[in-house]
N, CA, C and O atoms as CSV, one atom per row, in Angstrom:
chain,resi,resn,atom,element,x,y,z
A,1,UNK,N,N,14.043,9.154,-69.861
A,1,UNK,CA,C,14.881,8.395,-70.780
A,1,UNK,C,C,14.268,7.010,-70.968
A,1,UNK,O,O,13.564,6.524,-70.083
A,2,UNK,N,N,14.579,6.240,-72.338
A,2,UNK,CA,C,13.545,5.239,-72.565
A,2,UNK,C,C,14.312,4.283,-71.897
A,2,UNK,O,O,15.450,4.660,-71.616
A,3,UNK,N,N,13.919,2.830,-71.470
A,3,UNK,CA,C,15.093,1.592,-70.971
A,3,UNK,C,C,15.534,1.142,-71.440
A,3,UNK,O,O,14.859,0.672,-72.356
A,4,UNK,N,N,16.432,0.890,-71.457
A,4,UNK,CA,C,18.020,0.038,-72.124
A,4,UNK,C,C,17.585,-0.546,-73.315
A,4,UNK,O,O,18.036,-0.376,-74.448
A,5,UNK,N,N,16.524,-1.357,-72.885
A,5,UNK,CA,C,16.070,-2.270,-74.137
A,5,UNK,C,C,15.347,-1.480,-75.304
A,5,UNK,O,O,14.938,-2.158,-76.247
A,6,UNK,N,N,15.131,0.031,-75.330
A,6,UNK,CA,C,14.967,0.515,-76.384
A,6,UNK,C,C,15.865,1.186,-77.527
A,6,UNK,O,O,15.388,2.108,-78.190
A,7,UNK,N,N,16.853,0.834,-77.702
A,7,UNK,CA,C,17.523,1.895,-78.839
A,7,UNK,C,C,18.260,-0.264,-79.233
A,7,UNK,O,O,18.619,-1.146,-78.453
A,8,UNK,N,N,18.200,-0.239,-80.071
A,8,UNK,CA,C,19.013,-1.593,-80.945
A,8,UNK,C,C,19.789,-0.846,-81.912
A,8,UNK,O,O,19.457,0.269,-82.316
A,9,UNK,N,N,21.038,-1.600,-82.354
A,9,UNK,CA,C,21.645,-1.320,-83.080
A,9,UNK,C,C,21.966,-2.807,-84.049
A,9,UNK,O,O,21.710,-3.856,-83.459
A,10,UNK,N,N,22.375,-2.894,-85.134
A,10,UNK,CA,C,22.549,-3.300,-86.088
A,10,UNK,C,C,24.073,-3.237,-86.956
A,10,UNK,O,O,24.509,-2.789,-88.016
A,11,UNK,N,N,24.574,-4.034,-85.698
A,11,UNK,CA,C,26.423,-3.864,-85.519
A,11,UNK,C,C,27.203,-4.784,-86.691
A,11,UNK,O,O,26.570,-5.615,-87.341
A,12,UNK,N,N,28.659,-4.549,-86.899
A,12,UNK,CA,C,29.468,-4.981,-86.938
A,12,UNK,C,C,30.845,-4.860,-86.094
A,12,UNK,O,O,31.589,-3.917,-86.362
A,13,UNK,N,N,31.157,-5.649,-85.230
A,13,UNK,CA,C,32.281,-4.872,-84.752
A,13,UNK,C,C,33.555,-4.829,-85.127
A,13,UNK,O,O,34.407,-4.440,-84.328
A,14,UNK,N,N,33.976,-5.333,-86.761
A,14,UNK,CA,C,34.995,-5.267,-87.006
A,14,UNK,C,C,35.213,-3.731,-88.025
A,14,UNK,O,O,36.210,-3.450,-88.691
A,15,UNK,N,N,33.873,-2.868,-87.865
A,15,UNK,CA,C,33.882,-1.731,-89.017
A,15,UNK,C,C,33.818,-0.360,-87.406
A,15,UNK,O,O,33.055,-0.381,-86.440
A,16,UNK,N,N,34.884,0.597,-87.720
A,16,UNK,CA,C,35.401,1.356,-87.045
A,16,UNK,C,C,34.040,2.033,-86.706
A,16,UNK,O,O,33.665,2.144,-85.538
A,17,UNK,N,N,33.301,2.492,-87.783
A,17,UNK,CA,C,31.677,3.184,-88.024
A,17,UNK,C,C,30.782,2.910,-86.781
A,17,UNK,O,O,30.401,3.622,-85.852
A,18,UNK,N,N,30.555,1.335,-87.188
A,18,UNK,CA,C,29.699,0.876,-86.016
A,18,UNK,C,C,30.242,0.860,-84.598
A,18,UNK,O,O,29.529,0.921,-83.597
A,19,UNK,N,N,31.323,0.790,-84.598
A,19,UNK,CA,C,31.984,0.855,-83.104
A,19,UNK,C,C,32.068,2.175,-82.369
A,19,UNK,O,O,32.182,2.509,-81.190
A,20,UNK,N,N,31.971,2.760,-83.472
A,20,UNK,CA,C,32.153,4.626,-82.594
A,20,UNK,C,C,30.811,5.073,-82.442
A,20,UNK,O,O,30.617,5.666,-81.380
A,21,UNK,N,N,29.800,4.957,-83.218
A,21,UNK,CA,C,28.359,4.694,-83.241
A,21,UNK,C,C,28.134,3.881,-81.780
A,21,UNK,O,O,27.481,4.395,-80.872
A,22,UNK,N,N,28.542,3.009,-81.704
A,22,UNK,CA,C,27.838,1.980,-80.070
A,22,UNK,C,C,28.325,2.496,-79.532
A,22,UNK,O,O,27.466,2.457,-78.651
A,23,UNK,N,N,29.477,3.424,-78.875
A,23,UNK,CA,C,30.342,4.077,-78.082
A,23,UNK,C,C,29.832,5.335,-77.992
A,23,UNK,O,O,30.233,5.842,-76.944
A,24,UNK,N,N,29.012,6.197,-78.714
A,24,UNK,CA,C,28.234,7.172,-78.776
A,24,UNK,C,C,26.980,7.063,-77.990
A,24,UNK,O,O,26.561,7.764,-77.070
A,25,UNK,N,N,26.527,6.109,-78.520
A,25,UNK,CA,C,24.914,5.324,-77.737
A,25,UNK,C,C,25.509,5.549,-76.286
A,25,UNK,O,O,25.203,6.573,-75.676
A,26,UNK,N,N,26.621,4.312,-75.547
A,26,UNK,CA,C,26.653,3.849,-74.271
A,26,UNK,C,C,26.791,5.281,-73.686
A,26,UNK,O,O,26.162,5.575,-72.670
A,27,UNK,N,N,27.688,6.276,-74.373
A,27,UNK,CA,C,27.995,7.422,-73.600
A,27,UNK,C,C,26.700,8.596,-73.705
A,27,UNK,O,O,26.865,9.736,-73.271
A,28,UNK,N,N,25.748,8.268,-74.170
A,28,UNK,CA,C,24.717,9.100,-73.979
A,28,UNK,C,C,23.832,8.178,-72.943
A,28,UNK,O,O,22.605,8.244,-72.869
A,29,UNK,N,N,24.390,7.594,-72.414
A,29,UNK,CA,C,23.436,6.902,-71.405
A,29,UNK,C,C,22.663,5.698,-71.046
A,29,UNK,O,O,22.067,5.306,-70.043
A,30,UNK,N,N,22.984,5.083,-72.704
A,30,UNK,CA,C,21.705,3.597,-72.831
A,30,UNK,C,C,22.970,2.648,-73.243
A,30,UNK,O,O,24.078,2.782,-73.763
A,31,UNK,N,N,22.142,1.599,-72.697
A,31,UNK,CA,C,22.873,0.079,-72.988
A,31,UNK,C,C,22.019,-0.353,-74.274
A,31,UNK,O,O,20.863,-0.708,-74.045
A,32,UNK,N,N,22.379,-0.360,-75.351
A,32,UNK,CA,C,21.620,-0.755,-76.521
A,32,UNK,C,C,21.689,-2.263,-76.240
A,32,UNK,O,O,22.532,-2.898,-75.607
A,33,UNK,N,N,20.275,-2.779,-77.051
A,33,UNK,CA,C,20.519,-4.380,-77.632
A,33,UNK,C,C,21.348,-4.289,-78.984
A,33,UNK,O,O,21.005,-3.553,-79.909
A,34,UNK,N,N,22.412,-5.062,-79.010
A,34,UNK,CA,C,23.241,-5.231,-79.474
A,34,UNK,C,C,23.518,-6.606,-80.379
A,34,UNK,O,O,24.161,-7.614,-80.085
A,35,UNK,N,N,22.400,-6.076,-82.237
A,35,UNK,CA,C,22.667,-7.704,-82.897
A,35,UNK,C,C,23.560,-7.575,-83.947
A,35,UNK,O,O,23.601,-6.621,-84.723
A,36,UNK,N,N,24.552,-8.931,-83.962
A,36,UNK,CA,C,25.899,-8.548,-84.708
A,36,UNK,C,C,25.084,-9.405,-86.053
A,36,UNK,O,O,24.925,-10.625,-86.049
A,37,UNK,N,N,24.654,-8.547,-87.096
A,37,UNK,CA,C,23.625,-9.123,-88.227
A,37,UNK,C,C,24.660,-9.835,-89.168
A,37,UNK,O,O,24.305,-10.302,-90.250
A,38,UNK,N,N,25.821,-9.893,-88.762
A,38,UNK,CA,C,26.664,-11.179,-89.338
A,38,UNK,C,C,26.625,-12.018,-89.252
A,38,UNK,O,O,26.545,-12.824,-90.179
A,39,UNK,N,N,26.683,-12.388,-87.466
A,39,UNK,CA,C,26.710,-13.541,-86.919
A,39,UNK,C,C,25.343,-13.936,-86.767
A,39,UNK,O,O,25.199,-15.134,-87.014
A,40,UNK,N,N,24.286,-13.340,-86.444
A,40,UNK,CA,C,22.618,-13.295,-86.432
A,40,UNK,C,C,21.885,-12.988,-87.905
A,40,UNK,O,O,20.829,-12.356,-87.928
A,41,UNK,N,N,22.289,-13.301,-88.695
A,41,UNK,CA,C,21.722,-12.698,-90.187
A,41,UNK,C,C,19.877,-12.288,-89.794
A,41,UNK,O,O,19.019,-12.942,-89.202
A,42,UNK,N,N,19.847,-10.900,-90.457
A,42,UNK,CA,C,18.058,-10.845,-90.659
A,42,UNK,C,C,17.537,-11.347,-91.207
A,42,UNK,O,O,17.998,-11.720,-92.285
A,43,UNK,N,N,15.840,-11.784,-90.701
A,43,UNK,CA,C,14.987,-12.361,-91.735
A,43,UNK,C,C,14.279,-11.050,-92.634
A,43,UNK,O,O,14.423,-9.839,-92.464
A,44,UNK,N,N,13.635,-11.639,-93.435
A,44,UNK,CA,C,12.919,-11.032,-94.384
A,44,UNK,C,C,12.252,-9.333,-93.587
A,44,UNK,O,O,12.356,-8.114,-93.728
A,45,UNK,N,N,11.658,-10.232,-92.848
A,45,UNK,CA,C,10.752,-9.117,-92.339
A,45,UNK,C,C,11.284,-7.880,-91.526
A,45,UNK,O,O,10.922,-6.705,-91.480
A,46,UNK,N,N,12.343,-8.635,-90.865
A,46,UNK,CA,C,13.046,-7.504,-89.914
A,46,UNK,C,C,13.793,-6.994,-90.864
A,46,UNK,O,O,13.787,-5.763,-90.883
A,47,UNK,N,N,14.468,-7.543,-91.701
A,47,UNK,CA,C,14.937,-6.692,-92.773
A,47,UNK,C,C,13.977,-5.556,-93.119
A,47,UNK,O,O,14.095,-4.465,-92.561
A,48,UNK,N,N,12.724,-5.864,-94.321
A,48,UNK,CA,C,12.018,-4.688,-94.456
A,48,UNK,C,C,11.447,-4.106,-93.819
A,48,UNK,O,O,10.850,-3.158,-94.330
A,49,UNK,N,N,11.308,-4.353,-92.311
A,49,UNK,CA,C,10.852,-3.236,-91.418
A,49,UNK,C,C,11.780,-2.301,-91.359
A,49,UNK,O,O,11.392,-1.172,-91.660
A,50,UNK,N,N,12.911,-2.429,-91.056
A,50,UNK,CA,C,14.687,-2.257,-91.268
A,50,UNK,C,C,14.198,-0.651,-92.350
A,50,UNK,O,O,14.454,0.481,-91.940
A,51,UNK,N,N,13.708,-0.835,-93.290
A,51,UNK,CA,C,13.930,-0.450,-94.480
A,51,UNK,C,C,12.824,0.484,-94.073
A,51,UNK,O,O,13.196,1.566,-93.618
A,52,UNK,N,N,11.820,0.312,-94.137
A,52,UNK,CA,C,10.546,0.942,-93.801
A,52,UNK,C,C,10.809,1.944,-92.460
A,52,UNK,O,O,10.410,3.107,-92.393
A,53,UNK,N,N,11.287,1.497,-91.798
A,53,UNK,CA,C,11.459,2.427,-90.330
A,53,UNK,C,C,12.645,3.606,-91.043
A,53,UNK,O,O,12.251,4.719,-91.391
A,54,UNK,N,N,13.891,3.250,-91.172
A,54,UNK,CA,C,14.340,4.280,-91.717
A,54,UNK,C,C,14.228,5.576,-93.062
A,54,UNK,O,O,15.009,6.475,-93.374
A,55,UNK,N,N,12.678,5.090,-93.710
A,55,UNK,CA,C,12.504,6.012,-94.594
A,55,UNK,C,C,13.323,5.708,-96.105
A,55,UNK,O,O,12.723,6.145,-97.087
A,56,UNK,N,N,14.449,5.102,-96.333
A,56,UNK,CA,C,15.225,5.503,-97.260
A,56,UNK,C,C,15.052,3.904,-98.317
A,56,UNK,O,O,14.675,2.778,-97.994
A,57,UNK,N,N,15.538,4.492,-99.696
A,57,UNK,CA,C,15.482,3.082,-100.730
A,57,UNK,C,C,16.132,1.914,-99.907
A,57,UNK,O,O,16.835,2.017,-98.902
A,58,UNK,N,N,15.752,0.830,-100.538
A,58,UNK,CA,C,16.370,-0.093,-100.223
A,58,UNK,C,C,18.020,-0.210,-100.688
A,58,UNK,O,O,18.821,-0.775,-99.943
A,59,UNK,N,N,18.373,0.291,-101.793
A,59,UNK,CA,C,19.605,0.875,-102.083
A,59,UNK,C,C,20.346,1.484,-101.333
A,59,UNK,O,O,21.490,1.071,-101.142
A,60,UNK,N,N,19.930,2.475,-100.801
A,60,UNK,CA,C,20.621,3.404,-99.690
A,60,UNK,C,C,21.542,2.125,-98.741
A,60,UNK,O,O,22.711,1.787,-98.557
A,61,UNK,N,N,20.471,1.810,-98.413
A,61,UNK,CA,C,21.296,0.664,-97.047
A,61,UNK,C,C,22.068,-0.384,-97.565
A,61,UNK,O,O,22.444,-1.234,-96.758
A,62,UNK,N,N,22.481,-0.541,-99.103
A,62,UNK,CA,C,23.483,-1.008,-99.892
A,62,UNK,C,C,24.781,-1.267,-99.270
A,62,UNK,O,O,24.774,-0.528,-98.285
A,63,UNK,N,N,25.741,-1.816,-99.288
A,63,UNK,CA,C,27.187,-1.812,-98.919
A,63,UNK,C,C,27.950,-2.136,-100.058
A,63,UNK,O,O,28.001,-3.241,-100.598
A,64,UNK,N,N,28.572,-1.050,-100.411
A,64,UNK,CA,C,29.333,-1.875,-101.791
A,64,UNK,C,C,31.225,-2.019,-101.562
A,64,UNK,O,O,31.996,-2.603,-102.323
A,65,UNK,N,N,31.447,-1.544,-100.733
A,65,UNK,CA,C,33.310,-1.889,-99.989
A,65,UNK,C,C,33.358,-3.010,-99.184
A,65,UNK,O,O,32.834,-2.966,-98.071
A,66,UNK,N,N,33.988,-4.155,-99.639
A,66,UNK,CA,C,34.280,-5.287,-98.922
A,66,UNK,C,C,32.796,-5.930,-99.110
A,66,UNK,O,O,32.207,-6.130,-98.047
A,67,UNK,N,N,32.263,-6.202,-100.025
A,67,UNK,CA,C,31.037,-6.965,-100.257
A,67,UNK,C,C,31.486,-7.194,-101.933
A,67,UNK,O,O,32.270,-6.679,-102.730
A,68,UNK,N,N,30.392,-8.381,-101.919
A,68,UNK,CA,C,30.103,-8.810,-103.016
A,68,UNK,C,C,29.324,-8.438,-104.546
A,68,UNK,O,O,28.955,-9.084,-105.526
A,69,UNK,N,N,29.319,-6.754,-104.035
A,69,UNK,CA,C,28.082,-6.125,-104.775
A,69,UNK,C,C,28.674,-5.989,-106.426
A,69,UNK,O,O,27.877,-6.211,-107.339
A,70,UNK,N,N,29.899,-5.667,-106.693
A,70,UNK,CA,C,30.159,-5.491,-108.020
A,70,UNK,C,C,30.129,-6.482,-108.350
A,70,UNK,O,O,29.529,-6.400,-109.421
A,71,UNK,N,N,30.445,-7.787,-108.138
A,71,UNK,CA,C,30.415,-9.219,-108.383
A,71,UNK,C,C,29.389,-9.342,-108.858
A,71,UNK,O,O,29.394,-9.867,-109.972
A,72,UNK,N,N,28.019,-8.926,-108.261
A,72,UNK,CA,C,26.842,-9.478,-108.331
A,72,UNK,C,C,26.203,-8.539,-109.312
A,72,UNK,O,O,24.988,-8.520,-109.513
A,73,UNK,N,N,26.920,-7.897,-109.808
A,73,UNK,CA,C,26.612,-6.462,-110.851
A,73,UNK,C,C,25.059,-5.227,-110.396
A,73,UNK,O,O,24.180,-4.761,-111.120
A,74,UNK,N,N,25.383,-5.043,-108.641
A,74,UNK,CA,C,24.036,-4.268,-108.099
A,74,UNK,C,C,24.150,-3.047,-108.274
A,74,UNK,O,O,23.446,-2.341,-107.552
A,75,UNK,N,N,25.140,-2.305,-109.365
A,75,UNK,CA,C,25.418,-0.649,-109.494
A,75,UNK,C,C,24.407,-0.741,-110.745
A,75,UNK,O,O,23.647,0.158,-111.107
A,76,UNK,N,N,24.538,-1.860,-111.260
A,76,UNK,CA,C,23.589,-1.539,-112.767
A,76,UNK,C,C,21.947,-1.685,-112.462
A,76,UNK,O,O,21.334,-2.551,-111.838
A,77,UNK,N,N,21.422,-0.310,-113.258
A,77,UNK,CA,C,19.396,-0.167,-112.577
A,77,UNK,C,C,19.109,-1.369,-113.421
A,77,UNK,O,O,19.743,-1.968,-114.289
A,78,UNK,N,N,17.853,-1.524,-112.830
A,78,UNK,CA,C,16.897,-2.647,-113.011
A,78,UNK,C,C,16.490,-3.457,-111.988
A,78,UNK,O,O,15.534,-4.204,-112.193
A,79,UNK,N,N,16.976,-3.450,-111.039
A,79,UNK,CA,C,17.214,-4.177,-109.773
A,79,UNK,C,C,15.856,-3.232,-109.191
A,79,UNK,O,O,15.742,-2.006,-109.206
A,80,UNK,N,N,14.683,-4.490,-108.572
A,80,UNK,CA,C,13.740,-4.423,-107.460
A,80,UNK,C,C,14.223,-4.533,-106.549
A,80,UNK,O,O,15.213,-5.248,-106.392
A,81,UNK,N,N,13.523,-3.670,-105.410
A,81,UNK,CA,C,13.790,-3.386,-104.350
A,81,UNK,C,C,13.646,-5.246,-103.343
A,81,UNK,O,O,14.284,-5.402,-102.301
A,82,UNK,N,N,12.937,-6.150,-103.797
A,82,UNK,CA,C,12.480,-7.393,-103.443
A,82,UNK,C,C,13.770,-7.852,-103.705
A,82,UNK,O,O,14.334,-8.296,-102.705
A,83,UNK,N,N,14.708,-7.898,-105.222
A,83,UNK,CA,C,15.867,-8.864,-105.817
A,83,UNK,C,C,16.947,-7.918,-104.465
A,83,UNK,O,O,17.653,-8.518,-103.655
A,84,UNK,N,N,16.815,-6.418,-104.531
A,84,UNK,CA,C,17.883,-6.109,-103.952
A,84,UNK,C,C,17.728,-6.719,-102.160
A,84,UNK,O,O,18.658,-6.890,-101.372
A,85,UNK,N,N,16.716,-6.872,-101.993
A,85,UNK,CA,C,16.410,-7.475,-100.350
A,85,UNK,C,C,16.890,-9.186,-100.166
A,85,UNK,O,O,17.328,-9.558,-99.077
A,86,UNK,N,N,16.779,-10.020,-101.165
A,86,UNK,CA,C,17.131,-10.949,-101.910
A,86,UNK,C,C,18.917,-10.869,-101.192
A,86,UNK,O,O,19.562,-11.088,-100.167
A,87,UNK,N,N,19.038,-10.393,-102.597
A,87,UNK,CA,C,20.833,-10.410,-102.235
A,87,UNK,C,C,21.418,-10.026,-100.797
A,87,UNK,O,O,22.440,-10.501,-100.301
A,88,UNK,N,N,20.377,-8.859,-100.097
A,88,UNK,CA,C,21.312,-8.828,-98.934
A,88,UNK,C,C,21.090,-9.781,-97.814
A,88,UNK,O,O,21.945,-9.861,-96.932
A,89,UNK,N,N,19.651,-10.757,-97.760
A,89,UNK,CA,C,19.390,-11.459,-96.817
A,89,UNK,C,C,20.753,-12.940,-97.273
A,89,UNK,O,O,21.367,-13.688,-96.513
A,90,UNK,N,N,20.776,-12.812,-99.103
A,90,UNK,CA,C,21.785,-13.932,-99.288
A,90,UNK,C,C,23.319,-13.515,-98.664
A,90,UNK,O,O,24.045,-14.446,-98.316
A,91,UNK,N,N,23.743,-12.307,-98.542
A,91,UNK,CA,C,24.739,-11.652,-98.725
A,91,UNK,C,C,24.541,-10.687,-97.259
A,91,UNK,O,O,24.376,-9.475,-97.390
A,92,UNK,N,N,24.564,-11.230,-96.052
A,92,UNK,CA,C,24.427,-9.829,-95.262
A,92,UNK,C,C,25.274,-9.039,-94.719
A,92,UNK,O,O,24.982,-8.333,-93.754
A,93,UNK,N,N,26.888,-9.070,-95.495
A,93,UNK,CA,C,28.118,-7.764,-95.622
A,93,UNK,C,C,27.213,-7.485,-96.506
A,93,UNK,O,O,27.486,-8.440,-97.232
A,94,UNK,N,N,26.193,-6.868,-97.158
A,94,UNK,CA,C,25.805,-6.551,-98.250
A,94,UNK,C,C,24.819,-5.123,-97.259
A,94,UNK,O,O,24.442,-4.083,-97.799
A,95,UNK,N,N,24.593,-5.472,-95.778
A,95,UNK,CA,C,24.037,-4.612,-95.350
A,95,UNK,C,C,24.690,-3.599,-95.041
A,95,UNK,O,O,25.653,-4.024,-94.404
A,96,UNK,N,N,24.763,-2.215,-95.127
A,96,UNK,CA,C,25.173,-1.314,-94.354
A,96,UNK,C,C,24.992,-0.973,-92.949
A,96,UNK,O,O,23.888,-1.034,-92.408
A,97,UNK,N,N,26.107,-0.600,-92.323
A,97,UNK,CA,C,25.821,-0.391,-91.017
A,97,UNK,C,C,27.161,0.868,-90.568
A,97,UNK,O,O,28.209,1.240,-91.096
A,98,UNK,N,N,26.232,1.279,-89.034
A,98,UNK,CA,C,25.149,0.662,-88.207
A,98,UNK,C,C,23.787,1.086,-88.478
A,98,UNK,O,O,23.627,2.268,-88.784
A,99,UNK,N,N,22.977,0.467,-88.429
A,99,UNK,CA,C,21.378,0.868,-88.729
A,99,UNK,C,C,20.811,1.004,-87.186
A,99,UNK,O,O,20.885,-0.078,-86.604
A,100,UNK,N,N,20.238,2.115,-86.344
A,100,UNK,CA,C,19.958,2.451,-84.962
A,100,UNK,C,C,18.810,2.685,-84.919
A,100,UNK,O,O,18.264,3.646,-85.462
A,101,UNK,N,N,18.071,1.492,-83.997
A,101,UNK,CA,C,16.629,1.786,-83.923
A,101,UNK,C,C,16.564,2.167,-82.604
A,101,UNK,O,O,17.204,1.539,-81.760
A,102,UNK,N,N,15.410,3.753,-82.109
A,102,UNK,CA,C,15.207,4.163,-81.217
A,102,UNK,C,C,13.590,4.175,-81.041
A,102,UNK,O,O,12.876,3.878,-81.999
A,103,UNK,N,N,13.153,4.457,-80.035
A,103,UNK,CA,C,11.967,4.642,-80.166
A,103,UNK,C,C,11.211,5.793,-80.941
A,103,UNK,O,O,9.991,5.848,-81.098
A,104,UNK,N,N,12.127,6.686,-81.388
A,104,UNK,CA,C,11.416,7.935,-82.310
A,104,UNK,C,C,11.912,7.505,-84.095
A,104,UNK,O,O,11.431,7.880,-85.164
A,105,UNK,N,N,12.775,6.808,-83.859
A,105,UNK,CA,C,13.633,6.996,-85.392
A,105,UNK,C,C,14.184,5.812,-85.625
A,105,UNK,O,O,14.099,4.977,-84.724
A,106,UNK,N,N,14.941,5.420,-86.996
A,106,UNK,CA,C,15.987,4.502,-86.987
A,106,UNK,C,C,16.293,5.233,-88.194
A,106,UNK,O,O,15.529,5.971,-88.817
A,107,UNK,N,N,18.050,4.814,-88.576
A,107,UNK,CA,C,18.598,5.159,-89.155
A,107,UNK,C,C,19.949,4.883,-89.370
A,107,UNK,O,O,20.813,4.614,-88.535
A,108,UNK,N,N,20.067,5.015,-91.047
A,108,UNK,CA,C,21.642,4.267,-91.187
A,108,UNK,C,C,23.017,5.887,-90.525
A,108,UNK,O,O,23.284,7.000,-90.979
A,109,UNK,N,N,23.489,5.081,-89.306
A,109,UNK,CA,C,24.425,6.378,-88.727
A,109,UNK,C,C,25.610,6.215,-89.513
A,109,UNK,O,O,26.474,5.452,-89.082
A,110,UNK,N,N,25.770,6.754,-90.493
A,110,UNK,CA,C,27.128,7.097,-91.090
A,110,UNK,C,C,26.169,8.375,-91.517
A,110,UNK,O,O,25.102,8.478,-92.123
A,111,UNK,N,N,27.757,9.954,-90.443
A,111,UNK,CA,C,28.884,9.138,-90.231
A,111,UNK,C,C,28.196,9.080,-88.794
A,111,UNK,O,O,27.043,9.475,-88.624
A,112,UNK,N,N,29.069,8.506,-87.669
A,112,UNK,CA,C,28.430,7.990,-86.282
A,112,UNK,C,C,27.721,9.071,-85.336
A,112,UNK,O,O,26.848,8.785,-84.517
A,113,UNK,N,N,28.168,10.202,-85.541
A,113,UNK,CA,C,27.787,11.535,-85.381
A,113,UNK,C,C,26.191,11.005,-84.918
A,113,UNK,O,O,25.640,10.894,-83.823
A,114,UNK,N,N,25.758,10.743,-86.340
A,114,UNK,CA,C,24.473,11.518,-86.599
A,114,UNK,C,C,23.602,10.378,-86.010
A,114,UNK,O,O,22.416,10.356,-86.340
A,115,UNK,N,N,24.048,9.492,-85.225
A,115,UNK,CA,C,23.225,8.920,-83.967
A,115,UNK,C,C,22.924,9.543,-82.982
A,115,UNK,O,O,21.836,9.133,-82.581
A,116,UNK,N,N,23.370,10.444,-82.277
A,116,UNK,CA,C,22.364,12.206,-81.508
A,116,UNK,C,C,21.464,12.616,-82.172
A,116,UNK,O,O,20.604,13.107,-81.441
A,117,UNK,N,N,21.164,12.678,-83.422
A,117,UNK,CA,C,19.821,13.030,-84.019
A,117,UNK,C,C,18.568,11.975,-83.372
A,117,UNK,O,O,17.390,12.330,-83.396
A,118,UNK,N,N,18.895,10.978,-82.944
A,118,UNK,CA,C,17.308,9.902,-82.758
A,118,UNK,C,C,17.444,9.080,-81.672
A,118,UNK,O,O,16.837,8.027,-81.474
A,119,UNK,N,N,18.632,9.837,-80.663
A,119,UNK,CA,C,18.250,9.376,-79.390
A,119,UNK,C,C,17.978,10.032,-78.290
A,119,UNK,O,O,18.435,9.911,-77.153
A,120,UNK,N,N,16.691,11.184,-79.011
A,120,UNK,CA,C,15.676,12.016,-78.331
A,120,UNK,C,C,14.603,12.286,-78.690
A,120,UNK,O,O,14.539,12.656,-79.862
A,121,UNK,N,N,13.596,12.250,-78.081
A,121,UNK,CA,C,12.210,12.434,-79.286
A,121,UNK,C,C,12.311,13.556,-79.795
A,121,UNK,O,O,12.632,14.372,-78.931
A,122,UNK,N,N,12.139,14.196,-81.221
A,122,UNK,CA,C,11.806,15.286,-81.710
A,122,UNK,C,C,11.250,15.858,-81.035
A,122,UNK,O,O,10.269,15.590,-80.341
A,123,UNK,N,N,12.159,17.226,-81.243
A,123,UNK,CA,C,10.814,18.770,-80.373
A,123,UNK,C,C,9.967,19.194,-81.674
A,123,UNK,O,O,9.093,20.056,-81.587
């Protein structure tokens, strides 16, 4: 099993998601590092590593309930993946979560379930 300090998560703890997600982690065995990207906002880079490690658009990891996103009109295309990285480093309820980095994977766990998928190396 990898040490504590390998699986991070990318919390909120006022969203039910991320809390049953970290409660999944502890009960499979690991003490995750634990950053509340509200109170710690990401930079640029950890952001698009963020993005890059999990495979998926920068869209995907969108939040549009209880954010600012219709405000900011981000359902309508045209939007770069750079403007959309933009808004969420301005805006970071704008991130989805929890985002779970392990040493094989990371990934946005909704629903919390599907954090057992990447806290084992692929057979």
């Amino acid at each position: 099993m990898p040490d504590k300090a390998s699986v991070t998560i990318y919390h909120n703890p006022t969203c039910s998601t991320s809390r049953n997600t970290l409660e999944l982690i502890r009960n499979a065995g690991f003490e995750p590092i634990v950053i509340e990207y509200l109170k710690t906002p990401l930079d640029r880079s950890t952001l698009e590593a963020l993005v890059r490690k999990t495979g998926v658009p920068v869209r995907c990891l969108l939040r549009e309930k209880g954010t600012p996103y219709a405000e900011l009109g981000l359902g309508a295309g045209g939007w770069t993946d750079a403007q959309l990285i933009e808004h969420m480093l301005a805006h970071p309820i704008l991130i989805n979560r929890p985002i779970v980095v392990t040493p094989w994977a990371a990934k946005l766990c909704r629903p919390s379930e599907s954090v057992l998928d990447i806290l084992a190396p692929p057979r």
